[in-house]
C-alpha positions as CSV (number, residue, x, y, z in Angstrom):
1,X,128.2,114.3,52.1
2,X,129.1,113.9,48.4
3,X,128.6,109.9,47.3
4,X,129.6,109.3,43.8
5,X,126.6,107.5,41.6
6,X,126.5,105.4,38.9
7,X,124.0,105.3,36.5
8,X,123.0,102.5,33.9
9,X,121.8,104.0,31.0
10,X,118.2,102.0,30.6
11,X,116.8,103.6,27.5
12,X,118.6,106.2,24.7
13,X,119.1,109.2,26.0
14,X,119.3,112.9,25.1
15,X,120.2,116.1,27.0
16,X,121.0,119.6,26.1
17,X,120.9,118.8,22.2
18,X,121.1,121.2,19.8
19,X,119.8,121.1,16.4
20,X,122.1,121.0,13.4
21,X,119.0,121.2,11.0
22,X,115.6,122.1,11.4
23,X,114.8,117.8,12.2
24,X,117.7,116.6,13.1
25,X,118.3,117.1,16.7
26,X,122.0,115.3,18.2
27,X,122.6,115.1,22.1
28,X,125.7,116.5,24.0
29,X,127.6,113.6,25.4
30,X,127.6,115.0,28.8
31,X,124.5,116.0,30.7
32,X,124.6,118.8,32.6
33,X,123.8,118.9,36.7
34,X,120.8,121.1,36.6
35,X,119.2,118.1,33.9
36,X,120.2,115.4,36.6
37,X,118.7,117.6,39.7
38,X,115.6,118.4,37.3
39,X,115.0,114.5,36.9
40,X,115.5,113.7,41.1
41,X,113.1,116.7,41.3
42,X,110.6,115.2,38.7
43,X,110.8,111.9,40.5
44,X,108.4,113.7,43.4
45,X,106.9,116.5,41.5
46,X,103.6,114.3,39.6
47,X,102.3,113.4,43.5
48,X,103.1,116.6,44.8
49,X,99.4,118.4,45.5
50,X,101.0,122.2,45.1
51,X,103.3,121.6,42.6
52,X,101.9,124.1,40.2
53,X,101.9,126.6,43.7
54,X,104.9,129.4,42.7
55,X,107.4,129.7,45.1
56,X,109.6,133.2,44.4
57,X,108.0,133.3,41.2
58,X,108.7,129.8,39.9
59,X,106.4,126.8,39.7
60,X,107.4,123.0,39.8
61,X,109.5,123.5,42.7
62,X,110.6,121.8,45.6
63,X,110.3,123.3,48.8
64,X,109.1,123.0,52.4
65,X,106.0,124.7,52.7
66,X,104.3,125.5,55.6
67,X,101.8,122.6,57.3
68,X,98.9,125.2,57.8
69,X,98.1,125.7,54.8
70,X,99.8,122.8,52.9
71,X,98.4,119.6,55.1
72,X,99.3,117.6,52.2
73,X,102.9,117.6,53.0
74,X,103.1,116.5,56.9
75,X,102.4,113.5,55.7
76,X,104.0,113.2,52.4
77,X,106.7,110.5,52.5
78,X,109.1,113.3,50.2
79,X,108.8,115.7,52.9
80,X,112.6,115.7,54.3
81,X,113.8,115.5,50.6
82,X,111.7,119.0,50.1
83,X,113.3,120.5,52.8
84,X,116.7,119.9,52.1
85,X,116.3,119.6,48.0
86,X,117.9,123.3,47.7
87,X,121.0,123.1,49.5
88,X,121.6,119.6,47.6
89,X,124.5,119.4,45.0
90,X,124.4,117.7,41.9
91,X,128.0,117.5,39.1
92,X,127.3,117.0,35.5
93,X,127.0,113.2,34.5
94,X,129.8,111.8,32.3
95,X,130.9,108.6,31.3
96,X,132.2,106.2,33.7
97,X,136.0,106.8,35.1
98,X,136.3,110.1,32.6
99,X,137.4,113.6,32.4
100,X,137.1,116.4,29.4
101,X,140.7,116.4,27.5
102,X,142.4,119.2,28.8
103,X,143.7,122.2,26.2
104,X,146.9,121.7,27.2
105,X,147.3,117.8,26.4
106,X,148.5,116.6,22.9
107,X,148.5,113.4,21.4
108,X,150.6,111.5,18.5
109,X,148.7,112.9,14.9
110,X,149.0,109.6,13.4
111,X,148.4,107.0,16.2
112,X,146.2,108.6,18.9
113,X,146.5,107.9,22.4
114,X,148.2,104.1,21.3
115,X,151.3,106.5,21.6
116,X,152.3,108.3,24.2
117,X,150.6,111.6,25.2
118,X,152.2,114.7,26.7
119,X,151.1,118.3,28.0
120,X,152.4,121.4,27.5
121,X,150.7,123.6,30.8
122,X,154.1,124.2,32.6
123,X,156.9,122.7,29.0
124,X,156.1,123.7,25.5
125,X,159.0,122.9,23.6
126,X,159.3,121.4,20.1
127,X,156.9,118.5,20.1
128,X,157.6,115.6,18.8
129,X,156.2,111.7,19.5
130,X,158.3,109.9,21.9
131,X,157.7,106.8,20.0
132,X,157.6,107.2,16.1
133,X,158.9,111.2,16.0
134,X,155.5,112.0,14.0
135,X,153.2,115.6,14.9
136,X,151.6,116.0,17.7
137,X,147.9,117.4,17.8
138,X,145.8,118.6,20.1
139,X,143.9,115.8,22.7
140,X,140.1,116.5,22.4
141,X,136.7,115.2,23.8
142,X,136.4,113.1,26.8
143,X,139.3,110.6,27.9
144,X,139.6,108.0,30.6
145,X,141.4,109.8,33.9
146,X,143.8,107.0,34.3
147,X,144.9,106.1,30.2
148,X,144.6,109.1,28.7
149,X,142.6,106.8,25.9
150,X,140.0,108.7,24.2
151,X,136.5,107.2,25.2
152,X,134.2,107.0,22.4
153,X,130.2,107.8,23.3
154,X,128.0,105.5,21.6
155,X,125.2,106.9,19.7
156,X,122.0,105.8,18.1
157,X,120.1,107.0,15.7
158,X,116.2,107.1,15.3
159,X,114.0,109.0,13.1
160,X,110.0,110.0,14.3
161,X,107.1,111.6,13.0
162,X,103.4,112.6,14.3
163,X,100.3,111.5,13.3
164,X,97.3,113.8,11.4
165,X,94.5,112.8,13.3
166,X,91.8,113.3,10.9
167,X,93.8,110.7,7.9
168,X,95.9,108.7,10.4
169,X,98.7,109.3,8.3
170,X,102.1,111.2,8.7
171,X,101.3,114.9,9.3
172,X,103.2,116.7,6.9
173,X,107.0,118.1,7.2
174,X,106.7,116.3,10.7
175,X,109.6,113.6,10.2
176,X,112.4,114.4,12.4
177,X,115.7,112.5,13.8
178,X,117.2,112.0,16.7
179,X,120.7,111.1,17.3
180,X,120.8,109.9,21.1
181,X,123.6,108.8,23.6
182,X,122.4,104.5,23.3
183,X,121.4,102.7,26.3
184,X,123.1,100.3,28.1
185,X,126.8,102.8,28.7
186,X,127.1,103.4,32.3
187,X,127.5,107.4,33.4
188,X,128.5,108.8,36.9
189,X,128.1,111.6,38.4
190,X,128.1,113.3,42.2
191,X,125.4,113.8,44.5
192,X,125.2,115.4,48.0
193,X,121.5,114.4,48.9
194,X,122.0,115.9,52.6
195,X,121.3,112.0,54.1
196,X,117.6,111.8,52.9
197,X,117.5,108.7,51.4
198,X,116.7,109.9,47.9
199,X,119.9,108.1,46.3
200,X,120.0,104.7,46.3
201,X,120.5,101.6,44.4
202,X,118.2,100.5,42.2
203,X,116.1,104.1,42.2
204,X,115.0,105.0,38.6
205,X,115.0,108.4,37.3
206,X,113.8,110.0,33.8
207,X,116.3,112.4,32.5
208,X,116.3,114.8,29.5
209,X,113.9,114.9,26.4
210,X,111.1,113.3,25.6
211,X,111.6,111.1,28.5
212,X,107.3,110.8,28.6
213,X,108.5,109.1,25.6
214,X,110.7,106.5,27.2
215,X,113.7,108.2,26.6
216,X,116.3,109.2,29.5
217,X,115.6,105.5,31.8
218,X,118.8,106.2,34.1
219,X,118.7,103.2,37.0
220,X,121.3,104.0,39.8
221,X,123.8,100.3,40.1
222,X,125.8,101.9,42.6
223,X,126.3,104.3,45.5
224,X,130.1,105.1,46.9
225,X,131.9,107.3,49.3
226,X,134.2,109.6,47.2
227,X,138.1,109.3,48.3
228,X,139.3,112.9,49.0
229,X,141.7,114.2,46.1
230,X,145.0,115.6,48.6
231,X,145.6,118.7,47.6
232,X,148.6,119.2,49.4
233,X,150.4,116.2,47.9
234,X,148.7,116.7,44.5
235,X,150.7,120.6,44.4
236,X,154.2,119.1,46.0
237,X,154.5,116.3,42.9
238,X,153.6,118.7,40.6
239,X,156.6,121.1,41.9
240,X,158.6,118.6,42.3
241,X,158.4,117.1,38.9
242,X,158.6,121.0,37.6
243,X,159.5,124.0,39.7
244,X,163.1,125.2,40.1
245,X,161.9,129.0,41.5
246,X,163.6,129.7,44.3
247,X,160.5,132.1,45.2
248,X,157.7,130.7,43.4
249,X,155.6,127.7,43.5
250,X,153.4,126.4,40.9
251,X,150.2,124.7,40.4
252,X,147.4,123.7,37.4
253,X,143.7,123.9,37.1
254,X,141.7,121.2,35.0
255,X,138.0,122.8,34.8
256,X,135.8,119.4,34.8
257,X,133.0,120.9,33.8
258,X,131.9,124.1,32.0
259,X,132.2,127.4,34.2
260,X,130.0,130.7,34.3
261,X,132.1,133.4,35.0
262,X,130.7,136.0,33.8
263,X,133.1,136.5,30.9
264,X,130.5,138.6,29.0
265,X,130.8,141.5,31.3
266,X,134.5,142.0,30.5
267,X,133.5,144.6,27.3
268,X,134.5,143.7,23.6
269,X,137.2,146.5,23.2
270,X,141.2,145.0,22.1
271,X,143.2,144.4,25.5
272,X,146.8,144.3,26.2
273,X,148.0,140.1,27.5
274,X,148.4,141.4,30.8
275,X,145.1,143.4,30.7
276,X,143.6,140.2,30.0
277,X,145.4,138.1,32.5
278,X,144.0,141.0,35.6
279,X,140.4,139.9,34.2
280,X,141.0,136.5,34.6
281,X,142.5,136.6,37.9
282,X,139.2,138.6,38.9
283,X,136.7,136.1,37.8
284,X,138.1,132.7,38.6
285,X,140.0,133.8,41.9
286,X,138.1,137.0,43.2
287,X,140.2,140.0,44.9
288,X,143.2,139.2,47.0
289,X,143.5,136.0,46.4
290,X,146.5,134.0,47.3
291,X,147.6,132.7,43.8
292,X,148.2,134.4,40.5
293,X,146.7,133.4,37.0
294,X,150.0,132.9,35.1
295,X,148.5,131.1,31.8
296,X,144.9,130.5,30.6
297,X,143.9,128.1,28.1
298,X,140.8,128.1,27.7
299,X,137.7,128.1,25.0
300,X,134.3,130.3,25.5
301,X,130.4,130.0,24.6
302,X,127.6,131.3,24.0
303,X,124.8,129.1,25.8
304,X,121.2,129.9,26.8
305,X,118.0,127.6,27.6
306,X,114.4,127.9,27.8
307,X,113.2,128.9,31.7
308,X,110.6,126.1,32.6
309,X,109.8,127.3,35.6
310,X,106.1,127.8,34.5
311,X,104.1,125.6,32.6
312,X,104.4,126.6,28.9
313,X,106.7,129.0,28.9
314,X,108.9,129.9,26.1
315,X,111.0,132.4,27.8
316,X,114.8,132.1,27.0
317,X,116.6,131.7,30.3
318,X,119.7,134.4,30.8
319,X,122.4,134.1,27.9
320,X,125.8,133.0,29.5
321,X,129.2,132.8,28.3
322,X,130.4,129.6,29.3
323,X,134.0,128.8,29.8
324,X,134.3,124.9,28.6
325,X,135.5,121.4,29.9
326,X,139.1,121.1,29.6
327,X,140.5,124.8,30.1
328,X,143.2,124.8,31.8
329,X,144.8,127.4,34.3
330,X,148.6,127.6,35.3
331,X,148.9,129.5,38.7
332,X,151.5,130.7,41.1
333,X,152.3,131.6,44.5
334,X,154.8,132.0,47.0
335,X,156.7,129.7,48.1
336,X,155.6,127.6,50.8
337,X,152.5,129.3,51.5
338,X,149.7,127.2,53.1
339,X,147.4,130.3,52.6
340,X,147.9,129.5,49.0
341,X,147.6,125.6,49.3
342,X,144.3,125.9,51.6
343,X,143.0,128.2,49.2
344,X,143.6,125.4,45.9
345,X,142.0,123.3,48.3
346,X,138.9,125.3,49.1
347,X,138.3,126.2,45.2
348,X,137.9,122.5,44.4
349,X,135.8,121.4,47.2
350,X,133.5,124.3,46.5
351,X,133.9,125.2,42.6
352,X,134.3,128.3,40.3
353,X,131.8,130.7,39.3
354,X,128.1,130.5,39.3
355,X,125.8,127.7,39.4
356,X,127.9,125.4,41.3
357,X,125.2,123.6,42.9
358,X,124.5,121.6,39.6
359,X,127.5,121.1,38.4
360,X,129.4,124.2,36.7
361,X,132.9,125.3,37.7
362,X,134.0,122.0,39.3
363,X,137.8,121.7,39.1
364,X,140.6,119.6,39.7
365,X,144.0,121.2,41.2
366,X,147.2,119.7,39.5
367,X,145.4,116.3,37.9
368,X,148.0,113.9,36.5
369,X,147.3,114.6,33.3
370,X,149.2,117.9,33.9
371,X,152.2,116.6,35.6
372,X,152.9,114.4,32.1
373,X,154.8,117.3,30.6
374,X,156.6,116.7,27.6
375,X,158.7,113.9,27.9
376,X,155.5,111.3,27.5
């Protein structure tokens, strides 16, 4: 069962940076799943006897093996963890009581989120602030899932070098910086650990880069039940705040998280909207699925990684096209069809796309956020 985690954040930390010059590297402020089940996994891996042992072709991995030739592990104290580690889940690790902005939401150009925001998923009219009259602009970056308020990641800044060994002195054209998400923010995330034990407060974990170098101290202050989102109720606000169809009935789609869905096999040649819209129904829904993609807002990227499945290798994992954090998907169906509903449902329990075992695709059906609308 999914328990949602909090983590205090010990020591700096940074995750899935990117460089923006050749030494200055700057963190993402949200650390993706397969970083947080990498760290759980790193937790056990330095007293594991086989861990260098390939299993389909990848070394560091948790597994059960076999107690005939791996005596090692009846007795290892990990050994349930091990067995169960692959079917775990693990969702991308944000800051506390937060959600990505979706594409749709706009906020007052001159006073932020101290005004009134709205969204435009299911009205787009002439916008306008409900309070001073001013432009509206788009809402962007992470914001706290009950205000709307933008929520500002603290960052800190250090700068490094290494040492020549022969003078003792700075090695030359080594100085490099590091802007970091700063300790002490708390982050959340959640965990399906399939009742082994291996959540729990108080448990340390290193996540990210350079953690041998103290970075990425994550302590775990608390471990909760989740409260079921109702789907059902969730989709019959949202129609009855907006849907006067007779024969349709509407809902949204906040992606959470980013989604792999294979948009990069979808050719480059010009496409007509509706062209467009048969793609997307394709890749988020599959064939013959209840519910129609009516309107996608949404933002793609380019994103690849190194594949550290063997020691030292340098190996860029596969290139994917990632659909980002705040896209947003308006959907229809017939009226009062429970196929439909159950099938809402079944997509945010289980996710979009690929990779949704560490975190990508996660959704949430008709999130309050959309059912704002225009008026503020």
């Amino acid at each position: 069962m999914k328990k949602l985690v909090k983590f205090l954040l010990e020591s700096n930390v940074i995750s899935a940076g990117i460089k923006t010059n050749n030494n200055f590297l700057k963190t993402e402020d949200i650390i993706n799943g397969a970083v947080v089940r990498a760290a759980f996994a790193n937790d056990i891996l330095p007293e594991c006897e086989y861990a260098e042992e390939k299993i389909n072709g990848k070394q560091y991995w948790l597994s059960e093996r076999e107690p005939e030739t791996h005596p090692y592990c009846a007795e290892c104290r990990h050994k349930d963890i091990c067995k169960k580690f692959s079917d775990m889940s693990f969702s991308f690790l944000v800051p506390e009581n937060s959600i990505p902005a979706p594409f749709t939401a706009k906020m007052c150009k001159s006073c932020g989120t101290a005004h009134p925001v709205m969204d435009t998923i299911m009205d787009n009219g002439a916008l306008k602030c409900s309070v001073c009259g001013g432009r509206m602009e788009n809402l962007k970056g992470i914001i706290d899932k009950d205000t709307y308020e933008s929520v500002r990641v603290r960052h800190s800044i250090t700068t490094h070098t290494s040492i020549n060994s022969n003078s003792r002195t700075a090695a030359d054209g080594s100085l490099f910086s590091i802007e970091a998400i700063r300790k002490g923010q708390i982050y959340q995330c959640e965990i399906d650990d399939c009742d082994t034990g291996m959540i729990y407060e108080g448990k340390t974990i290193y996540t990210g880069k350079y953690s041998s170098a103290g970075f990425g101290k994550l302590r775990i202050i608390s471990v909760n039940d989740i409260k079921k989102h109702d789907v059902p109720e969730a989709v019959r606000k949202f129609n009855d705040k907006f849907s006067e169809n007779d024969e349709k009935e509407y809902a949204s789609i906040l992606f959470l998280s980013s989604a792999k869905l294979d948009i990069d096999s979808c050719g480059s040649k010009p496409l007509t909207t509706e062209e467009y819209k048969k793609i997307w129904q394709k890749r988020l829904f599959g064939e013959n699925a209840p519910i129609k993609a009516e309107q996608v807002y949404a933002q793609n990227i380019p994103y690849h990684g190194f594949d550290t499945s063997e020691y030292y290798n340098k190996n860029y994992s596969r290139t994917d096209i990632l659909t980002e954090a705040g896209s947003s998907v308006k959907v229809s169906f017939e009226k009062g069809s429970a196929e439909a509903v159950s099938f809402l449902e079944n997509l945010e329990e289980k996710g979009i796309g690929r990779d949704t075992n560490v975190g990508y695709g996660k959704i949430l059906v008709c999130a309050d956020i959309h059912m704002i609308g225009i008026g503020g």
